[in-house]
PADOSE-266928 format. One line per 3 residues: number of its first residue (from 1); their letters; for each residue x, y, z of C-alpha. Coordinates in nm, 2 decimals, padded with zeros to 4 digits. Layout:
NUM) a) X:Y:Z  ...;
//
This chain:
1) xxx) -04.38:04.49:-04.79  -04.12:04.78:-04.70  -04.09:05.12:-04.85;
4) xxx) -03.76:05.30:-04.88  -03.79:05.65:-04.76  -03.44:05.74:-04.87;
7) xxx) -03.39:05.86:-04.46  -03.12:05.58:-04.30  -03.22:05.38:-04.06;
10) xxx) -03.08:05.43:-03.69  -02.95:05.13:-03.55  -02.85:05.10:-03.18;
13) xxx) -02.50:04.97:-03.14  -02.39:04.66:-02.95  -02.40:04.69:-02.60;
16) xxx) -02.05:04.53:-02.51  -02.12:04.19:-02.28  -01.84:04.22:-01.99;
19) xxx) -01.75:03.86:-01.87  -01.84:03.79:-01.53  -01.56:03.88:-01.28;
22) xxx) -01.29:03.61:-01.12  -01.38:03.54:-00.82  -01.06:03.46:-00.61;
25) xxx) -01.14:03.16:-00.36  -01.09:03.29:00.02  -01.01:03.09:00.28;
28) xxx) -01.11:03.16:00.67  -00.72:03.11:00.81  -00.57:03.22:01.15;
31) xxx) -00.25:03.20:01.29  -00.31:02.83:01.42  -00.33:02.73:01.05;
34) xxx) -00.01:02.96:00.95  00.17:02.75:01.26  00.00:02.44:01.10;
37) xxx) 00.09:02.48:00.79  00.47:02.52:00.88  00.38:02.18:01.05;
40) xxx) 00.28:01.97:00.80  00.62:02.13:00.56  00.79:01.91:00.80;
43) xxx) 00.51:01.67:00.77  00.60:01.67:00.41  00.97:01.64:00.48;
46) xxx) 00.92:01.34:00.70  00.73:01.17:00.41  01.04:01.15:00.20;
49) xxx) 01.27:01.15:00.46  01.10:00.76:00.62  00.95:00.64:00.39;
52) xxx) 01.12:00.63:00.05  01.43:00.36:-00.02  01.80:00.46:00.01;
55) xxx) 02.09:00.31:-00.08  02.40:00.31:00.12  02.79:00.20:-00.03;
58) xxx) 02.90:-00.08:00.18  03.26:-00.23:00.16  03.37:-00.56:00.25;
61) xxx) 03.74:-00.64:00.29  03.84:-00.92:00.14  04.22:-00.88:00.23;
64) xxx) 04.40:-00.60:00.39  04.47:-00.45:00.05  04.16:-00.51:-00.15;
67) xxx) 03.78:-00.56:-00.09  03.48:-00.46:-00.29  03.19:-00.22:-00.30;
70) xxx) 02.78:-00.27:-00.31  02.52:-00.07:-00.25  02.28:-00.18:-00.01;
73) xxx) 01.93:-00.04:-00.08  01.72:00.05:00.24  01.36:-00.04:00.21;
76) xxx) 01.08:00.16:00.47  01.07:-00.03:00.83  01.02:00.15:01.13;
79) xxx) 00.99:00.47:00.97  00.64:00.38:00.87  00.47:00.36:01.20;
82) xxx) 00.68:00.63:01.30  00.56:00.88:01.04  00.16:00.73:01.11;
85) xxx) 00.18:00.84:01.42  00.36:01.18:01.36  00.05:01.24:01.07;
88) xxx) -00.23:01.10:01.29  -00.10:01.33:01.57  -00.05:01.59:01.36;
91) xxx) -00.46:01.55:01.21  -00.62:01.53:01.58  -00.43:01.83:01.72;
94) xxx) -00.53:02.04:01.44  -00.90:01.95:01.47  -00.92:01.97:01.83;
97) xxx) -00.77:02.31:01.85  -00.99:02.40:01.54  -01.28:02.34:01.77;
100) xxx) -01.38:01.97:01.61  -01.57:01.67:01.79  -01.37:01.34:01.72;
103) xxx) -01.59:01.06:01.67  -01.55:00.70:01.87  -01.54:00.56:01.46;
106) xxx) -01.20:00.84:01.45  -01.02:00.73:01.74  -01.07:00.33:01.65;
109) xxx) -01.00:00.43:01.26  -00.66:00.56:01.35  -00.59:00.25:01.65;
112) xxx) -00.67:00.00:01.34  -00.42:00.23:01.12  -00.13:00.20:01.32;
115) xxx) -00.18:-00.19:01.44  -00.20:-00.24:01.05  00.15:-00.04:01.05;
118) xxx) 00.31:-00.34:01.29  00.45:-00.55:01.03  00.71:-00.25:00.88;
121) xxx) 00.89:-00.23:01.22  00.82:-00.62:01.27  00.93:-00.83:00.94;
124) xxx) 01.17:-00.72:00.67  01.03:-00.51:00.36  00.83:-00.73:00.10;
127) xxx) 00.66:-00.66:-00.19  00.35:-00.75:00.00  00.46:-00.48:00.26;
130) xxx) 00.43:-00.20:-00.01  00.09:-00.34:-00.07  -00.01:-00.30:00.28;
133) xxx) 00.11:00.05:00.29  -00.05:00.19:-00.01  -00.35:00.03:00.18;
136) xxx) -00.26:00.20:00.52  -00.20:00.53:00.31  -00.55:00.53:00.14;
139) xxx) -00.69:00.46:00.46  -00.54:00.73:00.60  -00.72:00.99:00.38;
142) xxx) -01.07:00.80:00.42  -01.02:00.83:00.78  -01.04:01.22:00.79;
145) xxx) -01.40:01.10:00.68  -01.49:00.91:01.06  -01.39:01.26:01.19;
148) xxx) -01.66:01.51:01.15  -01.89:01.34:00.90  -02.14:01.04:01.03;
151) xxx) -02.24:00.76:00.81  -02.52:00.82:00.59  -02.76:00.60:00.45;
154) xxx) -02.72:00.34:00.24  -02.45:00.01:00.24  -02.12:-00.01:00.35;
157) xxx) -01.96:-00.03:00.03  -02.17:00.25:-00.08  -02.04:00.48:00.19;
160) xxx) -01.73:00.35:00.16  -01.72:00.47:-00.22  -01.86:00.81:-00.13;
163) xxx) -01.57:00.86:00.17  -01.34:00.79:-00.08  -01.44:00.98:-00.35;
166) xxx) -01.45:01.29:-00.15  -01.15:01.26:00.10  -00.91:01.25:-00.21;
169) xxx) -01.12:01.55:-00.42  -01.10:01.75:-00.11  -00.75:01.87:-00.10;
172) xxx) -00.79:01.99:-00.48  -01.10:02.14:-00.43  -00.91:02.33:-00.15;
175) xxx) -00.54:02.37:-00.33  -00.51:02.73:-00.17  -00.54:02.60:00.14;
178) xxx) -00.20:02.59:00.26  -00.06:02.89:00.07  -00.31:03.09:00.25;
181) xxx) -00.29:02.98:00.59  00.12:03.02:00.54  00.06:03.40:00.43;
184) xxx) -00.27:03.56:00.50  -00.30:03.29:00.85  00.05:03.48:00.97;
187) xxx) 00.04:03.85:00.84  00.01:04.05:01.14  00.12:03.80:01.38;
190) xxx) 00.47:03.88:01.50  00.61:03.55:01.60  00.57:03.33:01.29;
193) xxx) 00.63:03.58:01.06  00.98:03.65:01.22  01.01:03.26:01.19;
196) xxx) 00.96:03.27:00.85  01.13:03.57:00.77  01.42:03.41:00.94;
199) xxx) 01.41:03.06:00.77  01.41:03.21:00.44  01.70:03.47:00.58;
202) xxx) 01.89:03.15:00.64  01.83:02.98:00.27  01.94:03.30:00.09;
205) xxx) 02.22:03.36:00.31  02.40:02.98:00.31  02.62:03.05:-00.03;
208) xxx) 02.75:03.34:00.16  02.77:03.15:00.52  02.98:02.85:00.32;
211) xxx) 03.23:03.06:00.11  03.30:03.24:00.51  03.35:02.90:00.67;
214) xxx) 03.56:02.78:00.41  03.77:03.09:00.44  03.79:03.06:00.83;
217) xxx) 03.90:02.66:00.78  04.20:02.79:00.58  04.28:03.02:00.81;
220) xxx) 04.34:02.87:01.06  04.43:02.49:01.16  04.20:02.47:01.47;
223) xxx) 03.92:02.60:01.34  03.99:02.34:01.06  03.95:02.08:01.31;
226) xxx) 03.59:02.20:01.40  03.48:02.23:01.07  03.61:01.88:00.99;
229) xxx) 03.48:01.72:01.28  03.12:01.90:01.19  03.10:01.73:00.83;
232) xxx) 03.19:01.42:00.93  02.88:01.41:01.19  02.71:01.49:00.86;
235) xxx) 02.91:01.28:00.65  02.57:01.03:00.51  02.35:01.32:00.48;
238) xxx) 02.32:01.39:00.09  02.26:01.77:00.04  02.10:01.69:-00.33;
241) xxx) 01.85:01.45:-00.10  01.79:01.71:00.16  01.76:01.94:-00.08;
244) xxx) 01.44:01.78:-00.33  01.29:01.59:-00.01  01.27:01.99:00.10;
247) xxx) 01.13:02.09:-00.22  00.86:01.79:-00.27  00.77:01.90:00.09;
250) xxx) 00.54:02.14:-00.06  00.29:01.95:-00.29  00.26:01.71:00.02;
253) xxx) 00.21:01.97:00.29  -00.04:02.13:00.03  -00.23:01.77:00.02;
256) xxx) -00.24:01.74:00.36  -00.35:02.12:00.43  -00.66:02.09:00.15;
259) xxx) -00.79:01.79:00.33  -00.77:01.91:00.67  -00.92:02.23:00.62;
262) xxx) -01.24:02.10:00.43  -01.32:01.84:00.71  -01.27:02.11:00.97;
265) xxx) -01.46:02.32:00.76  -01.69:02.14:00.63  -01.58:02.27:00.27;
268) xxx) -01.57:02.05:-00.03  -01.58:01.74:00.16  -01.91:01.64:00.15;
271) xxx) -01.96:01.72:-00.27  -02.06:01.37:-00.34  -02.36:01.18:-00.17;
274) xxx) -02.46:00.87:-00.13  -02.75:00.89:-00.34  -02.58:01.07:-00.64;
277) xxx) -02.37:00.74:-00.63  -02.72:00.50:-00.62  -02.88:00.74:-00.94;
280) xxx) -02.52:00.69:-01.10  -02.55:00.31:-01.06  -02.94:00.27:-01.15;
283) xxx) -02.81:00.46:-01.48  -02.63:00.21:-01.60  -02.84:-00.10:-01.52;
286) xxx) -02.98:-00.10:-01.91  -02.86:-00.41:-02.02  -03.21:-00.66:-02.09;
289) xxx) -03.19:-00.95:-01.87  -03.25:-01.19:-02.18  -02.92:-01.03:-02.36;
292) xxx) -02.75:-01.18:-02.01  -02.95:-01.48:-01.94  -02.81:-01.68:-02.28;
295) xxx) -02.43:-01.63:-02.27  -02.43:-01.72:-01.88  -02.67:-02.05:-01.97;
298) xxx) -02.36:-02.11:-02.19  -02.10:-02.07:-01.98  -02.26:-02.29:-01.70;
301) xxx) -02.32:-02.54:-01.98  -01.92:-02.56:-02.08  -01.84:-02.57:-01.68;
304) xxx) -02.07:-02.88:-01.68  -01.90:-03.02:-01.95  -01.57:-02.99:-01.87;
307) xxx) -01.58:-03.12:-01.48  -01.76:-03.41:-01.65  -01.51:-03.52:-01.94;
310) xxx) -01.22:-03.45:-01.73  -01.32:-03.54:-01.38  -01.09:-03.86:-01.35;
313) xxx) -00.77:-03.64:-01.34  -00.90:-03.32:-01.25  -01.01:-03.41:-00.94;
316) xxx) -00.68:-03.60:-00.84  -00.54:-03.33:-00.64  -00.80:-03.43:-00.40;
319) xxx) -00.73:-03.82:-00.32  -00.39:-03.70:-00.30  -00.28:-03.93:-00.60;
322) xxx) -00.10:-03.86:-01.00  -00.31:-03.93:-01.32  -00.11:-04.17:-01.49;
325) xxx) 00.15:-03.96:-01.79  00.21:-03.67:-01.51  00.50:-03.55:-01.28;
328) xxx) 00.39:-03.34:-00.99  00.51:-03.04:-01.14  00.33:-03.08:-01.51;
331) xxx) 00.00:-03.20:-01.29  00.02:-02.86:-01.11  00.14:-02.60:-01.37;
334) xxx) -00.14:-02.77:-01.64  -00.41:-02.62:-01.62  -00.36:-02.42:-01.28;
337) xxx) -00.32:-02.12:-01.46  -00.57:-02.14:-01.66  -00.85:-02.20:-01.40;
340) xxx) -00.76:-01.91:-01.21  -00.80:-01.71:-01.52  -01.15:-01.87:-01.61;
343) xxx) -01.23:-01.81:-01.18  -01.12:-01.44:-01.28  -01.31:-01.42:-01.56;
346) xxx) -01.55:-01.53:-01.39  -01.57:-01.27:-01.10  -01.54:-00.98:-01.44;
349) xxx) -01.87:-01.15:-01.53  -02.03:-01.11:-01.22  -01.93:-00.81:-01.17;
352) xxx) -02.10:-00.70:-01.53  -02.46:-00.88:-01.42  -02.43:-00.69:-01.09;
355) xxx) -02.34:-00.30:-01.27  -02.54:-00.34:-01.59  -02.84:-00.54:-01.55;
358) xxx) -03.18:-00.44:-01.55  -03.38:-00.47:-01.25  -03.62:-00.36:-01.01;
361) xxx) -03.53:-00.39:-00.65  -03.32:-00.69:-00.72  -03.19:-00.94:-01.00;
364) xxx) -03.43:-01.12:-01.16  -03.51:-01.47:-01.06  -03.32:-01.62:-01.39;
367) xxx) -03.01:-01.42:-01.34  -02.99:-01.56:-00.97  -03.03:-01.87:-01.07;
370) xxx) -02.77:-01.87:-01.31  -02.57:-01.69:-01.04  -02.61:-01.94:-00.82;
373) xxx) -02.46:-02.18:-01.11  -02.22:-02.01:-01.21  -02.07:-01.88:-00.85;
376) xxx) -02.09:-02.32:-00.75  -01.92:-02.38:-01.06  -01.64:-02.12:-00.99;
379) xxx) -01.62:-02.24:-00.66  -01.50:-02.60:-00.76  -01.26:-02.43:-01.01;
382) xxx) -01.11:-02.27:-00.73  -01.11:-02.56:-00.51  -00.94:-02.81:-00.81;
385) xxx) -00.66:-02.52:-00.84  -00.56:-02.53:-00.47  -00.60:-02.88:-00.47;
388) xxx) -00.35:-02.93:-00.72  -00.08:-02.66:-00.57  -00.10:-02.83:-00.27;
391) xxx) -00.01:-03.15:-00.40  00.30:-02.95:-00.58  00.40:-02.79:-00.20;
394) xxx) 00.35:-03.12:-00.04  00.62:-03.29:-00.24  00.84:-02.98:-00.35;
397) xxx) 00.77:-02.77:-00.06  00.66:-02.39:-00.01  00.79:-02.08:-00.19;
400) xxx) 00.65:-01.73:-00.12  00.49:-01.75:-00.49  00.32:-02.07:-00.38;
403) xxx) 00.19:-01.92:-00.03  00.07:-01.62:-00.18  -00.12:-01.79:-00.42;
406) xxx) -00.26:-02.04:-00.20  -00.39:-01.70:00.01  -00.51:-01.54:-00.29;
409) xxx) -00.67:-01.88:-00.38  -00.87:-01.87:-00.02  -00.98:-01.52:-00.07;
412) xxx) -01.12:-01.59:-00.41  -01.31:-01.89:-00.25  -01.44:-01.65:00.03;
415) xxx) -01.55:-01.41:-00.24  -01.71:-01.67:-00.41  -01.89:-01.81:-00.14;
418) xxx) -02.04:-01.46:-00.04  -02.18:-01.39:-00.40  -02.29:-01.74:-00.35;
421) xxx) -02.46:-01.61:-00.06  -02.58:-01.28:-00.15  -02.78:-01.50:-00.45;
424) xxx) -02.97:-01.71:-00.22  -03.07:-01.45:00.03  -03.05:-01.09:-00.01;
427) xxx) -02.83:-00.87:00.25  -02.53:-00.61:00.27  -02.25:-00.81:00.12;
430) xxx) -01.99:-00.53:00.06  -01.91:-00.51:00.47  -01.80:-00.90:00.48;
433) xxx) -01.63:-00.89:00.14  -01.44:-00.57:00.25  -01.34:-00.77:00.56;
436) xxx) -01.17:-01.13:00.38  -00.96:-00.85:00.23  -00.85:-00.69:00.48;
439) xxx) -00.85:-01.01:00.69  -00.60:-01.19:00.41  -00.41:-00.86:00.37;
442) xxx) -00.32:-00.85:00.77  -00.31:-01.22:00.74  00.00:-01.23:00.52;
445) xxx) 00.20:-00.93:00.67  00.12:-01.01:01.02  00.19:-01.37:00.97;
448) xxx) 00.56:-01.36:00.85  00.52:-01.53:00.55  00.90:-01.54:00.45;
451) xxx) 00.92:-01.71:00.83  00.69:-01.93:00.74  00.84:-02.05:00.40;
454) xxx) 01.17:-02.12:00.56  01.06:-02.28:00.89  00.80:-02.47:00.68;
457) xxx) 01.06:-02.60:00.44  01.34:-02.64:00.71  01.10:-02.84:00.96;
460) xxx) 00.96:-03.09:00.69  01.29:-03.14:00.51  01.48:-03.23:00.90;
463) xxx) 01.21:-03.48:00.98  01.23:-03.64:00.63  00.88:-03.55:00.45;
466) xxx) 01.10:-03.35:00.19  01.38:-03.52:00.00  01.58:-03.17:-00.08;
469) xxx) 01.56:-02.87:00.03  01.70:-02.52:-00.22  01.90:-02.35:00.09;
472) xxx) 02.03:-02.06:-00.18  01.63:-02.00:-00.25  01.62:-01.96:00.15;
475) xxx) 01.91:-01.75:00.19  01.91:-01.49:-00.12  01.51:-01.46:-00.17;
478) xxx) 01.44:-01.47:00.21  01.67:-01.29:00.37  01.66:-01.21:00.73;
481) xxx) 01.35:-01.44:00.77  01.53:-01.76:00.65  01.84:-01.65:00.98;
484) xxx) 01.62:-01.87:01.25  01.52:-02.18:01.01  01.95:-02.21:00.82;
487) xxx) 02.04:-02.21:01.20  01.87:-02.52:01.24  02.00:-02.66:00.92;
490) xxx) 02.35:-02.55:00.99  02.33:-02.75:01.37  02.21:-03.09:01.17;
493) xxx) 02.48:-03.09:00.94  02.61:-03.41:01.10  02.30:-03.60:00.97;
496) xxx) 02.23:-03.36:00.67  02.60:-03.27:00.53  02.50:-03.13:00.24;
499) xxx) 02.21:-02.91:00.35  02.43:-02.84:00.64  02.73:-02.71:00.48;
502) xxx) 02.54:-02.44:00.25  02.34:-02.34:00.53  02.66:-02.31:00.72;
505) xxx) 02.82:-02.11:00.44  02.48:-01.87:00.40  02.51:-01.79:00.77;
508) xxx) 02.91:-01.66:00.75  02.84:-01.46:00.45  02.54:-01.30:00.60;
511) xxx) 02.71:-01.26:00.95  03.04:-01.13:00.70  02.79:-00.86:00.50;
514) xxx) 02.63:-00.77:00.89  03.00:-00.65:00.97  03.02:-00.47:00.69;
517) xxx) 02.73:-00.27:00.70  02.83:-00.16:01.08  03.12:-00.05:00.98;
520) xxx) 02.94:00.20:00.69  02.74:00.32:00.94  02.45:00.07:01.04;
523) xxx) 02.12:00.07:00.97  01.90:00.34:00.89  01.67:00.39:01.19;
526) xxx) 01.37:00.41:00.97  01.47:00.05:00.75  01.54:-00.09:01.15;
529) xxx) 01.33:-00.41:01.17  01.31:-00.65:01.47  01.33:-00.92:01.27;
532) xxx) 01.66:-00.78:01.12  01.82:-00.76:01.49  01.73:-01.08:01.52;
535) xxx) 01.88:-01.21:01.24  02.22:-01.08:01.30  02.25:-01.23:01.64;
538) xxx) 02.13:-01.49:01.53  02.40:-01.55:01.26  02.70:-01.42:01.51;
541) xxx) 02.59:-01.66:01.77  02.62:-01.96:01.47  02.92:-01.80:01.35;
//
């Protein structure tokens, strides 16, 4: 109960709640990372500069009065070692003046980098190339990892996934990085200021310096001379390309200052551990083992099934021998697909058991067992898919398509034969797996494939295993790696006209379009292969 007195009540006002102040991220920066960070802005040039396609106008002359014009498009070659080694030397300079022990795992991480950079300067651009260099690229980053920072516990893969995950937050949790080692690093210090007082100096001043030269050049004739013989030094540099590759400069010297100052410094690249990784994982294994064990019984079931109502022509591939009703090339496109989709769904399913299964210290027995099944199972899938493709390539011959999917094909079998494994008897299986990756990877840049195709093809068709062989497929998908194996076709064109001629005819126009490009210029150092050079004496000589 209250009682009004009729006297108002005092109240005390709000004491206003200030939010917590911003606290600006500092940086510990000298002049070595001012100098540095000037570096890697060339660092960052370079990275557009070698490794990004351009396209260059080529004319051929047809007749003295007319010709026409393509534009040849210059894919990455040597400039990809090239810039490895600029970036890897680049990286162990800066920690060694920074004061930072390089591990043994550091120097062989970067050895392994640049031997898996061969093929660029070795075999003409492929799709498969680009695949091995946004390998080469993430290894890169994960390799600042091996250089301060010593494996912790747990498996490979594990550590693996924790390198990863924090080499490519680091340069974001460190974004001021550069910015202050280009500014705070080099106020006071004389030298690199001037340097870049003087470099900016030059980029306001260039309108002004180009409206004077201009002026000069109409002035006078021999100064015109100079000034003509100057742009045509520069005549293929494109000022717009200069220009951007100089502007994108920035978010990659940025990248590449973020990570190198949080493994120096041990800032930002250490956030995520091992075991928050393992606690993330045992969170999601909630999945009852009886809400698995039923649809794999099924799936093994259907497997059974199927091997055993169509075993008489599935397994024909392997005597070597049709079913009757089939050509070779309905025998291998029916069904092929589809098994390597069932194999792949198969992996997603294993996968699942693996992440989302409940268990204690390992898989329960009945989930083994059934992964046992079911990795056997998917294992003779596999093996009925090659076995059918390579009864296709034995009487049609190879295409890249068909090698690359026989190699994918082994991998898959690998794969499966670890899980296999890793059912039976319980060990690390994330180290081997990691290496029939990398091993198939290597395996088809390293191995020429395109070589291979062609010589493959051109060897079996000149001893009479192949009845035709598609000599435009060798010369317009192949490119400089079919040279060597239409040089051989074109000297047996007295026994094989046909074949002969067209390989013949491949060689001129290739040797014709060789010309051609010399006379725009040549090749871009950075798209130079050895296979290219190659090629083009090759064709010359034949011509």
């Amino acid at each position: 109960m209250s009682i009004d007195t009729g006297v108002p009540r005092l109240t005390r006002p709000p004491i206003p709640v200030t939010p917590p102040p911003h606290v600006r991220r500092t940086y510990d920066v000298t002049a070595r990372d001012g100098v540095f960070a000037l570096v890697l802005l060339v660092v960052g040039y370079v990275w557009w500069d070698w490794l990004w396609p351009r396209s260059t106008a080529i004319v051929i002359q047809d007749s003295p009065t007319s010709g026409q014009v393509w534009y040849q498009d210059w894919l990455p070659g040597a400039g990809v070692p090239a810039f490895f080694v600029l970036a890897l030397a680049v990286s162990v300079a800066y920690y060694r003046l920074a004061g930072v022990p390089l591990t043994r795992t550091a120097y062989a991480g970067a050895a392994l980098l640049l031997v898996a950079t061969g093929p660029f300067v070795l075999y003409s651009t492929t799709a498969l190339h680009l695949l091995l260099g946004a390998a080469v690229l993430a290894g890169f980053i994960v390799w600042h990892a091996s250089v301060c920072h010593e494996d912790g516990p747990g498996t490979f893969g594990l550590r693996l996934a924790t390198h990863a995950l924090n080499q490519g937050l680091a340069p974001f949790r460190n974004a001021g990085a550069w910015w202050a080692a280009l500014t705070v690093g080099l106020r006071g210090h004389r030298r690199p200021a001037q340097a870049v007082a003087t470099v900016i100096g030059l980029i306001v001043a260039a309108p002004v310096i180009v409206v004077v030269i201009a002026l000069l050049a109409s002035a006078d004739t021999g100064f015109s001379h100079v000034v003509e013989s100057l742009a045509g030094a520069f005549a293929h540099v494109s000022p717009g390309r200069v220009f951007w590759q100089a502007v994108f400069a920035v978010p990659v010297a940025a990248f590449a200052a973020g990570l190198l100052y949080a493994n120096a410094h041990a800032r930002g690249a250490s956030t995520v551990s091992p075991a928050a990784l393992r606690r993330v994982g045992r969170a999601l294994q909630r999945v009852p083992v009886t809400a698995l064990a039923a649809p794999l019984a099924i799936l093994c079931l259907i497997y059974v099934v199927f091997f055993a109502a169509m075993g008489s022509s599935l397994f024909a591939g392997f005597a070597g021998h049709l079913p009757d009703g089939f050509t070779y090339a309905s025998f291998a496109r029916r069904g092929f697909f589809e098994l390597a989709g069932v194999a792949a769904i198969n992996a997603g399913v294993m996968a699942f058991v693996h992440t989302f299964a409940v268990r204690a210290g390992g898989l329960p027995r009945s989930l083994r067992a059934f992964g046992v099944a079911l990795s056997g199972l998917t294992l003779l899938l596999i093996a009925t898919s090659a076995s059918k493709l390579l009864l296709y390539v034995s009487t049609y011959g190879l295409t890249m398509l068909r090698l690359v999917t026989l190699v994918f094909l082994a991998c898959l079998f690998a794969v499966f034969a670890l899980v296999l494994a890793r059912h039976l008897r319980r060990f690390d299986v994330s180290r081997p797996l990691a290496g029939v990756v990398l091993v198939a990877l290597l395996g088809l840049t390293w191995g020429n494939p395109q070589g291979l195709v062609a010589r493959y093809d051109a060897d079996r068709y000149l001893s009479g295993d192949l009845a035709q062989i598609d000599v435009p497929y060798l010369a317009d998908n192949l490119g400089d790696a079919a040279i060597p194996a239409l040089a051989d076709l074109a000297a047996a064109a007295p026994s094989h006209p046909a074949a002969g001629q067209a390989a013949q005819a491949a060689l001129a126009e290739y040797a014709k379009n060789a010309q051609a490009i010399d006379a725009a210029g040549g090749v871009p150092w950075m798209a130079w292969t050895w296979q290219r050079a190659q090629a083009v004496r090759i064709a010359e000589a034949a011509g």
